[in-house]
Backbone as CSV, one residue per row, in Angstrom:
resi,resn,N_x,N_y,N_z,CA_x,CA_y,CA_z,C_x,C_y,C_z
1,UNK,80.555,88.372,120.286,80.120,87.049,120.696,79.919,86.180,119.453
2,UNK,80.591,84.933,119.609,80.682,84.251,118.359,78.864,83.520,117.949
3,UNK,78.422,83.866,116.607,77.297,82.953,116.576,77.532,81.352,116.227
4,UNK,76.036,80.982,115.761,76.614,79.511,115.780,76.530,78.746,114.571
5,UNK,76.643,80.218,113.346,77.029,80.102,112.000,78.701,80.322,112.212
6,UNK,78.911,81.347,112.840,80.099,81.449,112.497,81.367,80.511,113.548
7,UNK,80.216,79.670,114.466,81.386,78.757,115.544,81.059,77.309,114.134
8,UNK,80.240,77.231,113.611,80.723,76.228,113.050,81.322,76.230,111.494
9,UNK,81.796,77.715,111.174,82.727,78.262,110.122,83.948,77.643,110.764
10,UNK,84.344,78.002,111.989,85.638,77.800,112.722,85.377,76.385,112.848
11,UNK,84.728,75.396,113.465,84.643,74.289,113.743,84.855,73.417,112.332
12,UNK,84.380,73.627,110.887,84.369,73.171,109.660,85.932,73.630,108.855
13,UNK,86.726,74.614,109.722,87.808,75.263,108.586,88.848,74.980,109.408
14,UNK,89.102,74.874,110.778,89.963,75.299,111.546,91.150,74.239,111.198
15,UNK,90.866,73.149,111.532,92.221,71.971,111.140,92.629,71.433,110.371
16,UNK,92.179,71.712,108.985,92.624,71.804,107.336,93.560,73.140,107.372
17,UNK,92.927,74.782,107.847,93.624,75.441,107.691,94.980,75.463,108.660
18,UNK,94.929,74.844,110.157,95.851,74.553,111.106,96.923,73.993,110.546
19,UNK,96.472,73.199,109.478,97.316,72.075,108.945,98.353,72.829,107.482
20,UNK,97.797,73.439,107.022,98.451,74.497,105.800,99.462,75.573,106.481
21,UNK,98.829,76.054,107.566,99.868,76.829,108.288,101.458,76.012,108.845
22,UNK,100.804,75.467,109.291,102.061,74.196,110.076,103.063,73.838,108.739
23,UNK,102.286,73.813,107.991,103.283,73.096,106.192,103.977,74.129,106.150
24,UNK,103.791,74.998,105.834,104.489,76.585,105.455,105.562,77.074,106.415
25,UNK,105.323,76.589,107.837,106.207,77.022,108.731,107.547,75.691,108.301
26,UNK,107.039,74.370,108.325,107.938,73.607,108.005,108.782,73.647,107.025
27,UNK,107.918,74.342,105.478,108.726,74.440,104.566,109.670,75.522,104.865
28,UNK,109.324,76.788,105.424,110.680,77.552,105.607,111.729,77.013,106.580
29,UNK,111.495,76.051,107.571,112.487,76.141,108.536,113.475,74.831,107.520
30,UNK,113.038,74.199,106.601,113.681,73.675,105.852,114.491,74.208,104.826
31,UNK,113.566,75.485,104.378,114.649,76.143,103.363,115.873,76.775,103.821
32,UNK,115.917,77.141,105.274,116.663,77.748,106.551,117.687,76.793,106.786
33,UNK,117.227,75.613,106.401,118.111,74.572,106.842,119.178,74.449,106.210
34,UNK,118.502,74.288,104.706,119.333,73.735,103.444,120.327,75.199,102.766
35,UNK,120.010,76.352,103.855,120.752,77.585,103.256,120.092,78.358,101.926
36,UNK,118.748,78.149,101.844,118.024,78.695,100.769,116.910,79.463,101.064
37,UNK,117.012,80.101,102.355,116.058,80.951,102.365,116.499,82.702,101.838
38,UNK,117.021,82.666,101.442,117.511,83.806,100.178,116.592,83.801,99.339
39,UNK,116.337,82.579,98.175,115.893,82.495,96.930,113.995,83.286,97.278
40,UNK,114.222,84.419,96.427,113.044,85.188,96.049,111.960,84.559,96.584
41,UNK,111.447,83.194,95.941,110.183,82.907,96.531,110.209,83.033,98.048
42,UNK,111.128,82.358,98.645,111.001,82.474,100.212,110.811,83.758,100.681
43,UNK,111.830,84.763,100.104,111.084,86.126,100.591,110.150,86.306,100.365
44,UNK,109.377,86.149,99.646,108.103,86.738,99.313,107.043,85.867,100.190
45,UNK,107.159,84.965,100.055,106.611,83.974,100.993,106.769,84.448,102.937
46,UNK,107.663,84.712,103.197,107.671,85.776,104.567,107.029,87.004,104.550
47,UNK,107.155,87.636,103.292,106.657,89.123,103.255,104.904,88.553,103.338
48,UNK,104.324,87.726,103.100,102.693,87.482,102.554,102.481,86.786,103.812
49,UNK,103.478,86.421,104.855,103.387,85.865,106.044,102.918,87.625,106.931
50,UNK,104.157,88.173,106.393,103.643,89.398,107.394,101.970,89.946,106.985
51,UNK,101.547,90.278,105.817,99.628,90.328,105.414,99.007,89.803,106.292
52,UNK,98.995,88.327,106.488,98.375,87.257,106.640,98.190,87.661,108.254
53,UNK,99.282,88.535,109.165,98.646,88.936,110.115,98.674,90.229,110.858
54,UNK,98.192,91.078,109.634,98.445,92.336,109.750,96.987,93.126,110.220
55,UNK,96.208,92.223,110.244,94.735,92.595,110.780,93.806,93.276,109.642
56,UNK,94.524,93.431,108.934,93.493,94.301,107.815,92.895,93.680,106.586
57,UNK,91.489,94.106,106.551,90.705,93.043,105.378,91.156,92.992,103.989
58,UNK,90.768,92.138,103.028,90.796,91.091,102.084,92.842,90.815,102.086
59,UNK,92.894,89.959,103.010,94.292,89.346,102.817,94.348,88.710,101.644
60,UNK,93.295,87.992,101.523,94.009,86.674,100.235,93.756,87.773,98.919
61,UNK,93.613,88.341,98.530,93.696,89.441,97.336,95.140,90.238,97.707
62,UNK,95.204,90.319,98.669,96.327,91.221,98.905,97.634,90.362,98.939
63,UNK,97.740,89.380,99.575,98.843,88.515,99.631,98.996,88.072,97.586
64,UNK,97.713,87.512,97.167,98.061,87.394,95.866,98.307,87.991,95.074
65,UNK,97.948,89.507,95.112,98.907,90.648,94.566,100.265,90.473,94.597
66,UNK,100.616,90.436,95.917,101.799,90.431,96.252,102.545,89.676,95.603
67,UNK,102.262,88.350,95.538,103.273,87.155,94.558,102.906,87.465,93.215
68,UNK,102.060,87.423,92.462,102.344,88.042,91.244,102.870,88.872,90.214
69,UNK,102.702,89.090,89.107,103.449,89.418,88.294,102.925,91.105,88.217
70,UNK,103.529,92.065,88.441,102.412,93.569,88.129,102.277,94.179,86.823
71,UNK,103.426,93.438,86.032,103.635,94.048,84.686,102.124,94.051,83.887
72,UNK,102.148,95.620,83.169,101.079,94.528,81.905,100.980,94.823,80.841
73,UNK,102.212,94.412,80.382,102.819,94.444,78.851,102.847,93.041,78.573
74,UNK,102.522,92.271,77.660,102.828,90.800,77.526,104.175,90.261,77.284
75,UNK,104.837,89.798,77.322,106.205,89.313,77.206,105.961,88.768,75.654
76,UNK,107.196,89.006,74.314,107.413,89.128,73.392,107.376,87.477,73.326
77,UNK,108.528,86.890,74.186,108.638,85.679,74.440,108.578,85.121,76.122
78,UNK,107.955,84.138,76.373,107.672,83.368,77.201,108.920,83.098,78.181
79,UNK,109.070,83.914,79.483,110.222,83.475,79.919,110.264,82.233,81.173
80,UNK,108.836,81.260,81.164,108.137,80.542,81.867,108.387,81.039,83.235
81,UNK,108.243,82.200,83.550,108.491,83.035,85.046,106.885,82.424,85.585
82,UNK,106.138,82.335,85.027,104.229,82.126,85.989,104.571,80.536,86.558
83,UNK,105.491,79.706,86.329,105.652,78.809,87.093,106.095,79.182,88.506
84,UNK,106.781,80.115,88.476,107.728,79.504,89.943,106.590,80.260,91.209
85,UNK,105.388,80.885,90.863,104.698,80.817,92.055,104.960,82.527,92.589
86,UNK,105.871,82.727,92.469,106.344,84.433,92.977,106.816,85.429,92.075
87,UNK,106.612,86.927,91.891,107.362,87.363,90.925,108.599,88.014,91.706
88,UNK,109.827,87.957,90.329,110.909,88.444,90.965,111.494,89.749,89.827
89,UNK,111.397,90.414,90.629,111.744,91.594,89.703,113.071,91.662,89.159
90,UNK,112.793,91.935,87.386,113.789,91.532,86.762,115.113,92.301,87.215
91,UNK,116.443,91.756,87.065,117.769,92.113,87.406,117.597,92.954,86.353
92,UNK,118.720,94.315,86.489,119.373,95.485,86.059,120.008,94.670,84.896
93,UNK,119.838,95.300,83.133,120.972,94.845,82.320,121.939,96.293,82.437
């Protein structure tokens, strides 16, 4: 039974977060559009879709695992990879 701390958690969060969800669905059906839902971030971005409702606790630690980088060796040189938001595991030389 919901209390009435936590009906007005939902009442204070619900249509900011309604509204972030809805963006995310739009941005993929756009990347779908334009033939770019291939590019890494989008996968990863579906895969943190599947977390997000997988029922099991601390998602947002877990989803942000997920897009990040796991290495932890520092890079010699800077390959500005922490921009693009997702890590993509480096190609085979």
């Amino acid at each position: 039974m919901p209390t009435p701390r936590s009906t007005a958690l939902v009442d204070h969060s619900f249509v900011p977060t309604r509204a972030k969800l809805i963006e995310v669905a739009a941005f993929l059906d756009r990347v779908e559009r334009y033939g770019a839902a291939n590019d890494f971030r989008c996968e990863a971005l579906r895969r943190a879709a599947k977390v997000l409702v997988d029922g099991k606790p601390a998602r947002a630690r877990r989803i942000l695992e997920q897009l990040s980088d796991p290495s932890t060796k520092p890079e010699r040189v800077s390959s500005g990879k922490a921009a693009l938001g997702a890590w993509q595991k480096p190609a085979k030389r």
